[in-house]
C-alpha positions in Angstrom: -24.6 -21.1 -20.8 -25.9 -24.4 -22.3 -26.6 -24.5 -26.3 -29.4 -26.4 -27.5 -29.7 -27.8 -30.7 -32.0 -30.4 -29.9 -35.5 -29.6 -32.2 -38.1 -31.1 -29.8 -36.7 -28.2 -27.4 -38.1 -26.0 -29.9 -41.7 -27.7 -29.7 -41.5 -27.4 -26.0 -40.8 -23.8 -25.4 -43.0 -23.1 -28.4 -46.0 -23.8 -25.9 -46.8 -20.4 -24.7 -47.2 -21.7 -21.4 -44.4 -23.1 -21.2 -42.5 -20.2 -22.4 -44.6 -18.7 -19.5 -43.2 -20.9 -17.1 -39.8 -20.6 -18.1 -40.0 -16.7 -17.8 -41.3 -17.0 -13.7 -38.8 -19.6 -13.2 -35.8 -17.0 -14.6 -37.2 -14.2 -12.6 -37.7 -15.6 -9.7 -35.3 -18.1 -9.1 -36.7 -21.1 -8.2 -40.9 -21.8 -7.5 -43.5 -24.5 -6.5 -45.3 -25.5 -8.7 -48.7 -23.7 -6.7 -46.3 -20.2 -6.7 -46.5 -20.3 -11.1 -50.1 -21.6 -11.0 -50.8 -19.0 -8.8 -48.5 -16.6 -11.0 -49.9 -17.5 -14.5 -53.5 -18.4 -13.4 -53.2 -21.6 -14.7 -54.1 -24.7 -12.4 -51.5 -26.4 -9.9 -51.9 -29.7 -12.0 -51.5 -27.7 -15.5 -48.7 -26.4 -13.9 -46.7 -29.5 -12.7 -47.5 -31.0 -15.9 -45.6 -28.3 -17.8 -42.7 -28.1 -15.5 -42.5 -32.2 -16.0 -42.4 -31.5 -20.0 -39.9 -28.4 -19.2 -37.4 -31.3 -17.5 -37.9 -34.0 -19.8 -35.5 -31.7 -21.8 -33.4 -31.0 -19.6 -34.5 -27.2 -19.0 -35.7 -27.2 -15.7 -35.0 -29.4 -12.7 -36.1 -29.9 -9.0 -34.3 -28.1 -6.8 -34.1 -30.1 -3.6 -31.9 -27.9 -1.8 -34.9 -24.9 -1.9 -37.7 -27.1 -0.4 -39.1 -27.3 3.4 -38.9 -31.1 3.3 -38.1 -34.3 0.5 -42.2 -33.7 0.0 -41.8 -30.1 -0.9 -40.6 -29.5 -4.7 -39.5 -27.0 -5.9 -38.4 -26.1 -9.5 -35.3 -24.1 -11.2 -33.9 -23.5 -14.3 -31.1 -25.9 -15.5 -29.2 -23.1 -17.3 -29.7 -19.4 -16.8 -29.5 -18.5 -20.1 -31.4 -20.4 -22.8 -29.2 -20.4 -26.2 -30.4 -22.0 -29.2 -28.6 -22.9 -32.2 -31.6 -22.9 -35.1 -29.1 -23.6 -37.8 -28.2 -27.3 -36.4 -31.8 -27.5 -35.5 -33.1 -27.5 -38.4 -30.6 -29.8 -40.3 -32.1 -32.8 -37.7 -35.0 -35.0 -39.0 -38.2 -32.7 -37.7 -36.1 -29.9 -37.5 -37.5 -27.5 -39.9 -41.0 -28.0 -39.0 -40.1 -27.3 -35.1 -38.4 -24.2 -36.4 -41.3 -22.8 -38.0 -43.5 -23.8 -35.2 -40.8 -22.3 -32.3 -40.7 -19.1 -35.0 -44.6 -18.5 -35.7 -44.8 -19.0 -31.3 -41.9 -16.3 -31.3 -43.2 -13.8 -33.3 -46.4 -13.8 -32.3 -45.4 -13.4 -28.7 -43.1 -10.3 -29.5 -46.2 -8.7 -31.8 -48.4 -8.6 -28.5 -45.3 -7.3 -26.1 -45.4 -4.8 -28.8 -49.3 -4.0 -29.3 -49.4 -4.0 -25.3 -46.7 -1.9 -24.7 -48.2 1.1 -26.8 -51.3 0.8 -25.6 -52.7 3.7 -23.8 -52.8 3.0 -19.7 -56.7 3.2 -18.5 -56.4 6.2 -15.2 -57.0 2.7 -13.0 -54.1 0.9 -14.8 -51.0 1.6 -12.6 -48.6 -0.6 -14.8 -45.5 1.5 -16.7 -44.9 1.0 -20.2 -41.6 1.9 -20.8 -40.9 2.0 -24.9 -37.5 2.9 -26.3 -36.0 2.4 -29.7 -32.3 3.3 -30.3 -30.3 3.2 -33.5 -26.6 2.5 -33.3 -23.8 2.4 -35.4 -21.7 -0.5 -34.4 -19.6 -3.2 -35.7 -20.6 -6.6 -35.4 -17.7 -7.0 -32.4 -19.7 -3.9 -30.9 -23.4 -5.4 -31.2 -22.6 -8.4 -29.5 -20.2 -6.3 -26.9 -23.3 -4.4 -26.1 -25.6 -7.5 -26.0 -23.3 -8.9 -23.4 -23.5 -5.6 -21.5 -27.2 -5.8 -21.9 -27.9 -8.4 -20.7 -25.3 -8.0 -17.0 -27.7 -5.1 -16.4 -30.8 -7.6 -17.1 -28.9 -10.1 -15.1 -28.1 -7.4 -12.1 -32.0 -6.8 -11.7 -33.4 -10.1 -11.7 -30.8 -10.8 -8.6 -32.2 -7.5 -6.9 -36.0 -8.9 -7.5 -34.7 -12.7 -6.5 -33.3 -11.3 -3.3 -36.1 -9.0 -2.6 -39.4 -9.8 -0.2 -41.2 -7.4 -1.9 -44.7 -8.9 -2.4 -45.6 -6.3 -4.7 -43.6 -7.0 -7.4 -44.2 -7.5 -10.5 -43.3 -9.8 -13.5 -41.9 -6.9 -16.3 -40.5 -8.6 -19.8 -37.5 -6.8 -21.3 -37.5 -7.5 -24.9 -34.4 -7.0 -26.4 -33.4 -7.3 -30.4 -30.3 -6.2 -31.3 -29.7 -6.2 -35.4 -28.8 -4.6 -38.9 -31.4 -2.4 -39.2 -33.8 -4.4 -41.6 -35.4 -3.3 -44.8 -38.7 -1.0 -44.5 -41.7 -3.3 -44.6 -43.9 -3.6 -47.5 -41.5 -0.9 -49.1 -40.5 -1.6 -52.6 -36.8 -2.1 -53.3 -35.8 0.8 -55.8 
């Protein structure tokens, strides 16, 4: 697991697109640059030009052991799991500004997993939303035992769904936040 602190990372996986792109390339392994057009509905070209901005950071990389021939390239992540340290981020000339950027990007992507997960499935919508919300006791040693254990049951799925040749599966996102409870929203202090 590689830590970034570098703030133009932030900028670049800010692009939803990009963040996109990152997401296909983690579930799936490894694509073409046609397979997350085809994926994302974006063009080829829009594509390659993302995965080219994704590697001039050193996030992805071509994978020349996965294509057909030297023509045929195909992309991977660098890392498996992305790690970001904010705090030296934003100590960095730029830094703060690519925080708030990467940060407004982030929480307006988790505000639409959220509005799309509750909404209500149309009868010719076969997609499952699954919505859970625990609350948990725990120390601090314990919250970041379970995130680890979290995240090897993440990890154990996306090898069954790399492995598979199931063409009819699907990209899910599993959001996970694991923190003190916060303060109610809007809710006066008293």
């Amino acid at each position: 697991m590689a830590t970034y602190d570098d703030p133009r990372i932030l900028r670049a996986i800010a692009h939803p697109t990009r963040n996109r792109v990152l997401h296909e390339l983690s579930a799936a392994g490894s694509l073409r640059a046609a397979d997350i057009a085809k994926r994302t509905g974006i063009p080829a070209n829009q594509a390659s030009f993302h995965l080219r901005q994704l590697a001039k950071y050193g996030l992805v990389e071509v994978a020349p052991d996965a294509g057909r021939d030297k023509r045929d390239r195909v992309w991977r992540l660098v890392d498996e799991d992305i790690t970001l340290s904010p705090r030296e981020m934003v100590e960095q000339p730029g830094g703060e500004a690519a925080y708030t950027v990467f940060q407004r990007s982030s929480v307006a992507w988790g505000h639409h997993l959220v509005d799309q997960a509750f909404q209500i499935a149309r009868e010719d919508d076969p997609a499952k939303r699954i919505v859970s919300e625990s609350s948990l006791r725990l120390t601090q040693d314990d919250a970041e035992r379970l995130q680890r254990e979290l995240n090897q049951v993440v990890a154990r799925y996306r090898e069954v769904g790399r492995e598979s040749s199931d063409d009819d599966l699907e990209l899910y996102s599993v959001y996970q936040l694991i923190q003190p409870m916060p303060d109610l929203a809007g809710e006066p202090e008293a």
